[in-house]
C-alpha positions as a printed Julia matrix, in Angstrom:
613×3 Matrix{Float64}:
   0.0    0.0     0.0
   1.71   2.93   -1.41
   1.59   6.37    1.27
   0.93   9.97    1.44
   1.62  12.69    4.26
  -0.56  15.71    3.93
  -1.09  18.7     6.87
  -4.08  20.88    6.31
  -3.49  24.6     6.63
  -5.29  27.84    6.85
  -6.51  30.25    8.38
  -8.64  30.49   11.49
 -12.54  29.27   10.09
 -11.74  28.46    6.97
 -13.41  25.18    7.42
 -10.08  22.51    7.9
 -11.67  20.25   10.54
 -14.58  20.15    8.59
 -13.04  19.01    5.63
 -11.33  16.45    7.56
 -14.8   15.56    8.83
 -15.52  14.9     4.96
 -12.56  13.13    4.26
 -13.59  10.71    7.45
 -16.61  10.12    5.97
 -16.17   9.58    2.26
 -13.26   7.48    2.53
 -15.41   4.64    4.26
 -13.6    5.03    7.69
 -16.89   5.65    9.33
 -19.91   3.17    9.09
 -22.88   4.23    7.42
 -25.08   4.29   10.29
 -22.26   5.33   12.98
 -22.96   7.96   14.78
 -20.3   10.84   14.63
 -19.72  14.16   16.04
 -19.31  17.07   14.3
 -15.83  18.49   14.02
 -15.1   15.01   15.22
 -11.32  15.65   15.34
 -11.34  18.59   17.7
 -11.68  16.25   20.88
 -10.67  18.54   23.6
 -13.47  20.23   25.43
 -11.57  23.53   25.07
 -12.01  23.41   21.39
 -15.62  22.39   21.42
 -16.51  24.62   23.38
 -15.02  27.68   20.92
 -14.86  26.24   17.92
 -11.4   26.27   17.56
  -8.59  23.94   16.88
  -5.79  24.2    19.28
  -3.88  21.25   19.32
  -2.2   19.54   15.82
  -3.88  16.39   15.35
  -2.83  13.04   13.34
  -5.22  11.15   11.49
  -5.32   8.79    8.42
  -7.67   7.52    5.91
  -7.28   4.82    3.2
  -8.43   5.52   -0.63
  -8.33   3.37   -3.69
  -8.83  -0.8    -3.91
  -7.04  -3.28   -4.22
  -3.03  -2.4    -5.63
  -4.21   1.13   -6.15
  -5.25   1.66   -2.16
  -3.18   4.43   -0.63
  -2.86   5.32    2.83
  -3.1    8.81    3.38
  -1.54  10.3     7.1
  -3.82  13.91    7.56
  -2.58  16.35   10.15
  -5.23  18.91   10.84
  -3.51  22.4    12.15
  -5.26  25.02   14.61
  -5.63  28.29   12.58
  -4.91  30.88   15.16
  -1.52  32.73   14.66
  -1.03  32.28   18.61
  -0.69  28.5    18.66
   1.25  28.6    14.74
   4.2   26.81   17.41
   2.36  23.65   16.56
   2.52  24.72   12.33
   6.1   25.01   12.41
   6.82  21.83   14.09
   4.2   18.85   12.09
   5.11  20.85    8.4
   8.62  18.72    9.22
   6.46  15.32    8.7
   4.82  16.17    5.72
   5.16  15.77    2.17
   2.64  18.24    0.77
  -0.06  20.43    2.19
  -3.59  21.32    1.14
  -4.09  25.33    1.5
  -7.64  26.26    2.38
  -8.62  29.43    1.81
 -11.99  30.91    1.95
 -14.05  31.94   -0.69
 -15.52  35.27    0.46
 -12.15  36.62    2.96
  -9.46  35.58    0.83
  -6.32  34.77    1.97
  -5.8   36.49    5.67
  -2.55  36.78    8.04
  -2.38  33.12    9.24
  -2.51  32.13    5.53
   0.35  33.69    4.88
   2.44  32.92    7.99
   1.59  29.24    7.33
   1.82  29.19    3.16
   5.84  31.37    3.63
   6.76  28.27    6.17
   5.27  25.87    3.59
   7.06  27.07    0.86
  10.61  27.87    2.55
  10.05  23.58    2.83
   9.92  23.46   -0.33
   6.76  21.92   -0.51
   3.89  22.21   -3.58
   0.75  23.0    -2.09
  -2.87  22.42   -3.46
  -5.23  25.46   -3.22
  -8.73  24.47   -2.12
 -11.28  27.41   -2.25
 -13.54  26.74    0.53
 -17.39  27.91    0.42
 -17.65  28.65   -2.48
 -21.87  27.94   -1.93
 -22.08  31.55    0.51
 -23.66  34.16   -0.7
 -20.68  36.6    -0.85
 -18.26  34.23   -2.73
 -16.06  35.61   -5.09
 -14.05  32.33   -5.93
 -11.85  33.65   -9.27
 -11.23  36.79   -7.21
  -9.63  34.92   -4.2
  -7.52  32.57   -6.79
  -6.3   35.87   -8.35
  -5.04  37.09   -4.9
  -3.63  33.71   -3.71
  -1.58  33.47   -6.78
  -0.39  36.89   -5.81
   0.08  35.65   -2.46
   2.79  33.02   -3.53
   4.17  35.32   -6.03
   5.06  37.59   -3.11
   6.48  34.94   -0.85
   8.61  34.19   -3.73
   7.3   31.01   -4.56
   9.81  28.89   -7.26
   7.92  27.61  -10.39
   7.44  24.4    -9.51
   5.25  25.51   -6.7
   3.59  29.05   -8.63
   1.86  26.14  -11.05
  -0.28  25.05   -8.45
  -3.52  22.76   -9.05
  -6.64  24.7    -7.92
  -9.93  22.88   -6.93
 -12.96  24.58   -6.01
 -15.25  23.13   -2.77
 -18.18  23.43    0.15
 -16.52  21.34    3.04
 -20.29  21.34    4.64
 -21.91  20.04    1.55
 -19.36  17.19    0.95
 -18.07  17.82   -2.87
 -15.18  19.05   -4.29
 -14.66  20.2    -8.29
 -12.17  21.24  -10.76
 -13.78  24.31  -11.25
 -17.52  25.78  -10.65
 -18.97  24.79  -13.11
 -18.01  21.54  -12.51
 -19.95  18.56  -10.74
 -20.78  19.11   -7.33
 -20.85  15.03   -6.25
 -18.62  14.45   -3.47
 -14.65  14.6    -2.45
 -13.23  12.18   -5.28
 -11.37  15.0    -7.32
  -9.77  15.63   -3.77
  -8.62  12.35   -2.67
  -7.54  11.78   -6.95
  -5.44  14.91   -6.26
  -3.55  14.21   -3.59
  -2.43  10.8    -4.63
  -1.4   12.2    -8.01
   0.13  15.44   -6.98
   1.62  14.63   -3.55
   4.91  12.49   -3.5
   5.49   9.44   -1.8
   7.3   10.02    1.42
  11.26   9.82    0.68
  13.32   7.49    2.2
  16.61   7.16    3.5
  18.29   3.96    2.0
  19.5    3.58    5.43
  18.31   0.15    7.06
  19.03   1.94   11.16
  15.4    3.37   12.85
  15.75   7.05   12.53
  12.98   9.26   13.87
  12.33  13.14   14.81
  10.12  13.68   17.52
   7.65  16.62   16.59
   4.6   16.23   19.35
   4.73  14.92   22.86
   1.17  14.18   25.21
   0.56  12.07   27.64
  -1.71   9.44   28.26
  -2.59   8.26   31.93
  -1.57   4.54   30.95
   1.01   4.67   28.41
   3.02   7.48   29.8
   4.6    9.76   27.81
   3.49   9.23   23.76
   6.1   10.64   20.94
   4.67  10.99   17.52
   6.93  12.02   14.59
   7.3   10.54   11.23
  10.23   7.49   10.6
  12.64   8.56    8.2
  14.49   5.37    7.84
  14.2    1.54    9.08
  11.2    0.27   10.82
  10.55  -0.38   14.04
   9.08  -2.81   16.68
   7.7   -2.57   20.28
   9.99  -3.99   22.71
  13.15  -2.77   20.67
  16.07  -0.9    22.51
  16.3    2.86   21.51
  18.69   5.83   21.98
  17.83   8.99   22.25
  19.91  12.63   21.01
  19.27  15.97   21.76
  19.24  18.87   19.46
  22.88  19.2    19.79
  23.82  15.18   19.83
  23.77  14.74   23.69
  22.8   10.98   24.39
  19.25  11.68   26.73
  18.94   7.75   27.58
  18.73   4.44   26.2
  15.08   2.88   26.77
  12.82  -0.19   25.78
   9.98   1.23   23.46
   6.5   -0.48   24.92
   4.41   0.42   22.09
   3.86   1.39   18.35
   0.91   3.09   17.68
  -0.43   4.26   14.38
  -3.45   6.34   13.21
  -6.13   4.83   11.9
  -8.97   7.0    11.79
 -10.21   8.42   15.01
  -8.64   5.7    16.96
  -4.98   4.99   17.59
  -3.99   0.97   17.01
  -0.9   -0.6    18.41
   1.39  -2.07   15.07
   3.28  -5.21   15.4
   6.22  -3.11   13.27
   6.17   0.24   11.17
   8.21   1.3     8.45
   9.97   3.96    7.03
   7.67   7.1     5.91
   4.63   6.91    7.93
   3.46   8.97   11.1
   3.56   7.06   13.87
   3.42   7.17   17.73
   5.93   5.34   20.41
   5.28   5.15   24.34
   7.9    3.88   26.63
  10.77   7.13   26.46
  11.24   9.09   29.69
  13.14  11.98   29.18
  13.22  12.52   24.9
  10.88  15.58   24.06
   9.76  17.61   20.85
  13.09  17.89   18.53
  15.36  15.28   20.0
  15.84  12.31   17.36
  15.33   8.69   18.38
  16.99   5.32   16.65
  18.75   2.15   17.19
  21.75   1.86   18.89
  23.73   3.22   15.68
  22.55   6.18   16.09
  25.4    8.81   16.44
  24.26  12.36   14.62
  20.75  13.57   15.49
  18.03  14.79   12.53
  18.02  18.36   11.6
  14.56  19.7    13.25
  13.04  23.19   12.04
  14.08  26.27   14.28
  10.59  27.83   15.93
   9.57  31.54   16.43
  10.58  33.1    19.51
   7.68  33.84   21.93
   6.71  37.61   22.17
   4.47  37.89   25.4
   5.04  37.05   28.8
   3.11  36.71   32.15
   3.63  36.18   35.6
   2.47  32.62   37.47
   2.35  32.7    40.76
   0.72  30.91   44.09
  -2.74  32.29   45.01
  -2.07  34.05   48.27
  -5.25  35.92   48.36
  -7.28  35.9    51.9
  -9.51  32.87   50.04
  -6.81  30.83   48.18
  -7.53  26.62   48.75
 -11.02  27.1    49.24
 -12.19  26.49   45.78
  -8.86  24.42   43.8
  -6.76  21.53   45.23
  -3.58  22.07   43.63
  -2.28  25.53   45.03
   1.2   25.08   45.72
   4.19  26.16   43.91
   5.6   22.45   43.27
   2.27  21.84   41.61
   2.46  24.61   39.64
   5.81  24.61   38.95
   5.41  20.46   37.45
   2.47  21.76   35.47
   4.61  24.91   33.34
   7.47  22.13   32.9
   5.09  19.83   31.37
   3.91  22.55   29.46
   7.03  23.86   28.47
   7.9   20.37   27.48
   5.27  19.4    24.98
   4.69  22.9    23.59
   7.58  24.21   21.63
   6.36  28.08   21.51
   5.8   28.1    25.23
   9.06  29.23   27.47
   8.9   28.9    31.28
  11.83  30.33   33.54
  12.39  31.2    36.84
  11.98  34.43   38.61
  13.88  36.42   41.78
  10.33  35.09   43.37
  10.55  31.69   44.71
   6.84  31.19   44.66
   6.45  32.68   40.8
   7.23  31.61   37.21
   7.66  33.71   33.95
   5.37  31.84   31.13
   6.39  33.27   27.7
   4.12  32.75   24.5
   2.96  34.04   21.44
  -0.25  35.7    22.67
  -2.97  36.23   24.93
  -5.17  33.37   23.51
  -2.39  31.38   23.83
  -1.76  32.05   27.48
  -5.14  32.28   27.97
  -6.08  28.47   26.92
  -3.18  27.27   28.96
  -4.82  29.42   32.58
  -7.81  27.88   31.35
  -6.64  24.1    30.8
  -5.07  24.82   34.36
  -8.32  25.86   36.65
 -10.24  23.25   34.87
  -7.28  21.05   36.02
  -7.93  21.93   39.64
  -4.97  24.87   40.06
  -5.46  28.05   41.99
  -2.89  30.67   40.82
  -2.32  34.75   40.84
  -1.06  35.83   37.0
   0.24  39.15   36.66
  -0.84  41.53   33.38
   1.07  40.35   30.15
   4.04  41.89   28.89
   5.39  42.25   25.49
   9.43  40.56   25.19
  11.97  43.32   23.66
  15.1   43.09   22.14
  17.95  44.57   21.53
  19.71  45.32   18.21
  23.45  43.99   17.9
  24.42  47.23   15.52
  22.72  49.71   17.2
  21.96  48.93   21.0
  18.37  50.4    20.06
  15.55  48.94   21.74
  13.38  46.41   19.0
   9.62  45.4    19.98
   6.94  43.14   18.65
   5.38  44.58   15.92
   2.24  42.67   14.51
   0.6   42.86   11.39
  -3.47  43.13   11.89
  -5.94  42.85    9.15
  -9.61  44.23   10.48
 -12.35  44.25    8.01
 -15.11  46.37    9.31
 -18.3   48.17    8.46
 -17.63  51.08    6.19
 -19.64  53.04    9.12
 -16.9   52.58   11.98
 -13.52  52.61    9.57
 -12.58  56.21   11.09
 -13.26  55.15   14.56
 -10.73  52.29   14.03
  -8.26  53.99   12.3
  -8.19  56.6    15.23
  -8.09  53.99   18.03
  -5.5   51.91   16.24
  -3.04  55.2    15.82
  -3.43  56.34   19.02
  -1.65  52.95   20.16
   1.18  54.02   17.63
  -0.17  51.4    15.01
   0.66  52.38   11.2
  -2.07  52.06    8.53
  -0.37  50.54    5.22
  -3.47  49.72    3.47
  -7.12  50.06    3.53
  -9.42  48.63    0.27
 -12.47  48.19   -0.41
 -13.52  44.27    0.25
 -17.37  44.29   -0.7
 -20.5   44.28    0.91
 -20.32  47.94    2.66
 -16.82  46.62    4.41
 -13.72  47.83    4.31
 -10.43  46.26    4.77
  -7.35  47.6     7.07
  -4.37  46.33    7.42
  -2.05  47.81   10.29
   1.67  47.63   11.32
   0.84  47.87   15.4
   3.09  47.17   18.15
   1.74  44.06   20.42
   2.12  46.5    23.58
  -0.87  48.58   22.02
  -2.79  45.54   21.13
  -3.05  44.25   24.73
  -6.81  44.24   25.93
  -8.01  46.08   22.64
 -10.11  43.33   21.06
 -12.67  43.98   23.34
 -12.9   47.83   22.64
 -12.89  47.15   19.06
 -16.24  44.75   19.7
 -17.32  47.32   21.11
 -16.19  50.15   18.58
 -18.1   48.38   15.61
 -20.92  47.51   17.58
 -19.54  43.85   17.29
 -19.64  43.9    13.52
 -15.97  43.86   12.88
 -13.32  41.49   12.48
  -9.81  41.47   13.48
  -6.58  39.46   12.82
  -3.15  39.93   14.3
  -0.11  38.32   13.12
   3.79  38.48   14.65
   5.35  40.63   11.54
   9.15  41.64   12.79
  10.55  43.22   16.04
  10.94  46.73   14.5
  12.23  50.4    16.31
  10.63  51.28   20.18
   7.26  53.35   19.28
   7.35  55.06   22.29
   4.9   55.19   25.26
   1.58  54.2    24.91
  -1.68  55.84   27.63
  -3.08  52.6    29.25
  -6.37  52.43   31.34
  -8.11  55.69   32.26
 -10.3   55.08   34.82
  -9.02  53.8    38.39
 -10.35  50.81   40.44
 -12.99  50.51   43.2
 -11.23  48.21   45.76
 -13.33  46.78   48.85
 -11.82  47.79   52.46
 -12.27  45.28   53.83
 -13.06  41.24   54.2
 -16.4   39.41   54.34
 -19.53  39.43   52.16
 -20.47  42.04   49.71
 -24.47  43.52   50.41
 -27.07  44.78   47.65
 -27.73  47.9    50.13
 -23.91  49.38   49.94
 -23.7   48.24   46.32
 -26.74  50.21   45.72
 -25.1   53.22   47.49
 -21.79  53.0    45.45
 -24.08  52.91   41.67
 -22.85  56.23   41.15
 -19.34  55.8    41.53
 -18.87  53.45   38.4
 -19.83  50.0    37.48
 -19.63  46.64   39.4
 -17.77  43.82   38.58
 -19.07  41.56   41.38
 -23.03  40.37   42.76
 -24.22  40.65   45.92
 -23.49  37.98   48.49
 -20.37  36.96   47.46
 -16.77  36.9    49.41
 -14.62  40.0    49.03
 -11.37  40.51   51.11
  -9.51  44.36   51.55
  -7.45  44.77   48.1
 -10.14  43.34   45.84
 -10.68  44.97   42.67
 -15.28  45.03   42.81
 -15.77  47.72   40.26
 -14.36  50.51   37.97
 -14.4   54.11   39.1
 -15.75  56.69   37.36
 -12.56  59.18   37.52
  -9.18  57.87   37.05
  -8.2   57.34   40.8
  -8.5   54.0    42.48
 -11.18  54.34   45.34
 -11.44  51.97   48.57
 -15.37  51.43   49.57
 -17.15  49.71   52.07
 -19.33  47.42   50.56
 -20.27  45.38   53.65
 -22.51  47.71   54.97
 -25.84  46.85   55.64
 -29.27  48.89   56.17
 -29.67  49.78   59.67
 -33.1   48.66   60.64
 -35.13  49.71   63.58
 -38.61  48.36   65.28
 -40.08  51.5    64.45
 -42.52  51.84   61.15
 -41.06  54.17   58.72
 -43.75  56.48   57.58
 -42.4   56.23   53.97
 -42.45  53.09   51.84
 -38.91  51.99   51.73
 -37.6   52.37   48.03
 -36.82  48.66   46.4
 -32.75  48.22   45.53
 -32.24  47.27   42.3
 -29.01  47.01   40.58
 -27.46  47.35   37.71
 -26.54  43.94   36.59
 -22.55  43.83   36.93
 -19.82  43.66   34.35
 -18.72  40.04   34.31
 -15.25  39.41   32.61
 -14.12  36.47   30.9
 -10.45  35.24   31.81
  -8.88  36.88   28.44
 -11.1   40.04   29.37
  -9.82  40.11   32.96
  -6.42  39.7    32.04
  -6.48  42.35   29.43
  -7.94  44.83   32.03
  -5.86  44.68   34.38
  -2.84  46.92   34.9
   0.72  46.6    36.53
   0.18  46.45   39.65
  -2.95  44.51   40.26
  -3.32  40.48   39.62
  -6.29  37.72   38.34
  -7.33  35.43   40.96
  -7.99  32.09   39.1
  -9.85  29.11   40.8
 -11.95  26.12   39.55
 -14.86  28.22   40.22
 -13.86  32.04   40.03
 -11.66  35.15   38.46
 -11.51  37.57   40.87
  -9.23  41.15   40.41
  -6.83  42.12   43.13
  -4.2   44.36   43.88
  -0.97  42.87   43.97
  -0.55  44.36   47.41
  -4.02  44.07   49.23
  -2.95  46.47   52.41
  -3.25  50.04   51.31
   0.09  50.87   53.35
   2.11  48.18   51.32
   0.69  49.93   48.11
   1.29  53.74   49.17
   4.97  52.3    49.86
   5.28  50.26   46.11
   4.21  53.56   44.52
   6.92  55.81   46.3
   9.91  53.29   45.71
   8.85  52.85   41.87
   8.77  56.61   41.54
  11.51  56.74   43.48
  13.27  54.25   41.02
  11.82  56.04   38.11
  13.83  59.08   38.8
């Protein structure tokens, strides 16, 4: 049976787990009256839950009968430029790629990032125009532009002459152009047999294999996956494991050989050279190192990764109501958790601070951090995490200060382009482009710096009355912009501990909104609202209506309150400024100061202005 290796790659909703879906289902891997999920490879409840891949996922499907069956190994890719780590990495595997791109938007940042790393690979892609059935399509348009698009990334010739199909990944068909019959996924799967090459293969007989994902599984322990470049191999076998730089890790018995067949994951008697799979049994060998027989002496070239650009504090919940809610709160928990992390997830970094008792987690963007806080409380953690921070650098020549600087692509109601434009520049952000794209939109494209960018989205919801879309993508570490105003308005911060009442809430309406209901915990230093002016404010809002035996000759006026702002973690992290913190437990997200007596924060002001000057 001869093989194929294909990743699927596009931008964020451009439909590639759906296609995959499609792929599942016309290739015969499900039965006809099985009952499957939707999105049926996105099996983590993170990315049910927001429709969003975040993890790279194996899968494989067989096409053809008989002498012409192939095997083909599918990698479906998340979409979102903050977890493009796990791009870089599975392109390694691959032998060609299917480009998605969607029929109406075109091709958008991700695209781009994903189709340059592609290419540099020197891999030929196929162009799939996705939904090409909505009502705003423009199909020839978007093939004009995405031949434009590898024309610009300096694509070689080989790869400019690029085969082009046209699909719906909802409806189930694929065609060679629009006209074309609209029957099912055939001219696909015909494609890729013909177009993609077999995987190559060393004419080496010795096991040679680069790791490029790590998870683990409660009874396997820890599960490599990468694809075998030479030999085959066999559970039970000795193997030897290198580092990046040819350090032996250790020598260990593999247990198992797993391949992917479909949605499930079966344990091989042997595999050979060229396909994806998966070995258990190594203790210490992570995404990178290379793993072979004994022979092995010089480790497999693996593809250098972006550097992260953000980073945020992780620290122990000390709060006056840390343990309460979580069961893993102490710094040897967390610390086990970011290694593991750090471990498995290439465009993660985790170091050590002055603090004992907190961590620095580096990424590539709020979402990114954001999952991973998530993954964590659902996990049972308690922890404190500090407001992010962008990563400068220095230039060599100069000694001038570089930062992240992002490309963003909004497209936006013609209505609210002047509003953007004005928020965008007043966070130093450059406009390089603005077109046109149909339907009463417009489309921006921005050179911002990723300082600016911090807790924006959210504004710009709010900006274009939720209309508008926005895309950010790392673009260079360019010049220092200069300083950028943060949040206006100060805090409300309760005085004192115990459990917040609707009467002093009531009182306090007029001093700005609430972020908290009645009747729940509050300790001195908590952040319960946002003042109106922009100084922080300490109120009492334990006090309760003092009631007497006597009859008031007045009705007493009902309190009713203004339902309160509730954050989301990303929101809540975006909000928050230097020196206050996000409370995360199983159950809650709570703002603090990150010094709840008011003395202890009178002092941390004087010493940083002190410092300052």
């Amino acid at each position: 049976m001869s093989l194929r290796n294909i990743a699927i790659i596009a931008h964020v909703d451009h439909g590639k787990t759906t296609l995959v879906d499609q792929l599942f289902r016309q290739s015969g891997t499900f039965r006809d009256n099985q009952r499957v999920e939707e999105r049926a490879m996105d099996s983590n409840d993170l990315e049910k839950e927001r429709g969003i891949t975040i993890l790279a996922k194996c899968t494989s499907v067989e096409w053809g009968e008989g002498a012409d069956a192939t095997r083909i190994n599918i990698v479906d890719t998340p979409g979102h430029a903050d977890f493009g780590g796990e791009v870089e990495r599975i392109l390694s595997m691959v032998d060609g790629v299917i480009l998605l791109v969607d029929a109406a938007e075109g091709p958008m940042p991700q695209t781009k990032f994903v189709l340059g790393k592609a290419l540099r690979l020197g891999l030929r892609p196929i162009v799939l125009i996705n939904k090409v059935d909505r009502s705003d399509a423009r199909a020839h348009q978007v093939h004009d532009e995405v031949f434009d698009l590898f024309s610009a990334l300096e694509a070689n010739d080989e790869q400019l002459d690029f085969p082009t199909l046209f699909a719906s990944a909802r409806q189930g068909w694929a065609a060679t152009s629009l006209e074309g019959e609209q029957k099912d996924m055939e001219p696909l799967f015909d494609l890729l047999v013909k177009h993609v090459p077999p995987p190559k293969i060393d004419s080496d007989p010795a096991f040679r294999m680069l790791v490029t994902t790590l998870e683990s599984d409660p009874f396997l322990g820890r599960i490599l996956t990468g694809r075998i470049q030479s030999g085959t191999v066999k559970p039970n076998t000795i193997l030897k494991a290198l580092s990046r730089d040819g350090k032996e890790l250790e020598q260990t018995r593999i247990t198992k050989v797993l391949a992917f067949r479909g949605l499930e994951r079966q344990a091989l008697d042997s595999a050979e050279a060229g396909d994806i799979v998966a070995v258990a049994g190594l203790k210490i060998a992570t995404v990178a190192d290379t793993i072979g027989d004994m022979t092995l002496e010089t480790p497999l070239p693996g593809q250098p990764v972006d550097p992260p650009t953000l980073a945020m504090t992780f620290s122990v919940n000390d709060s006056p109501l840390a343990g309460k809610e979580g069961d893993k709160v102490t710094t040897r928990m967390i610390r086990g958790r970011l290694m593991r992390e750090g471990e498995g997830n290439v465009a993660i970094r985790v170091s050590d601070t002055e603090n004992a008792d907190s961590y620095e987690v580096a990424g590539r963007g709020e979402l990114q951090l954001g999952v991973l806080i998530e993954t964590m409380r659902r996990e049972g953690f308690e922890l404190a995490v500090g407001r992010p921070r962008v990563l400068f650098q220095t230039d060599p020549q100069t000694g001038q200060r570089l930062e992240p600087i992002e490309e963003v692509v909004i497209d936006v109601d013609d209505a609210y382009t002047g509003t953007v434009v004005e928020q965008i520049s007043l966070r130093k952000g450059e406009l390089q482009d603005m077109r046109p794209s149909g339907a009463g939109k417009t489309r921006l494209v921005f050179y911002a710096p990723s300082r600016g960018l911090i807790g924006y989205h959210g504004e710009f919801l709010t900006d274009t009355r939720g209309t508008g879309v926005m895309n950010r993508i790392f673009h260079e570490y360019g010049p220092y912009r200069g300083p950028i105003s943060g949040r206006r308005n100060g805090a409300l911060i309760a005085n004192a501990e115990g459990v917040s009442v609707a009467y002093a809430m009531w009182n306090l309406e007029d001093r700005g909104p609430m972020f908290i209901d009645p009747g729940v915990p509050v300790y001195q230093g908590m952040l319960i609202g946002e003042h109106s002016r922009g100084n922080d404010l300490e109120v009492n809002v334990l006090k309760g209506k003092q009631l007497t035996n006597i009859r008031a000759a007045g009705k007493d006026e009902a309190v009713r309150l203004t339902p309160p702002r509730k954050m989301s973690l990303e929101q809540a992290i975006a909000y928050i400024e230097d020196d206050e913190l996000v409370e995360v437990t199983p159950k809650s997200i709570r703002l603090r100061k990150r010094f709840l007596n008011p003395e202890d924060r009178k002092r941390a002001k004087k010493q940083a202005a002190a410092a300052a000057e």
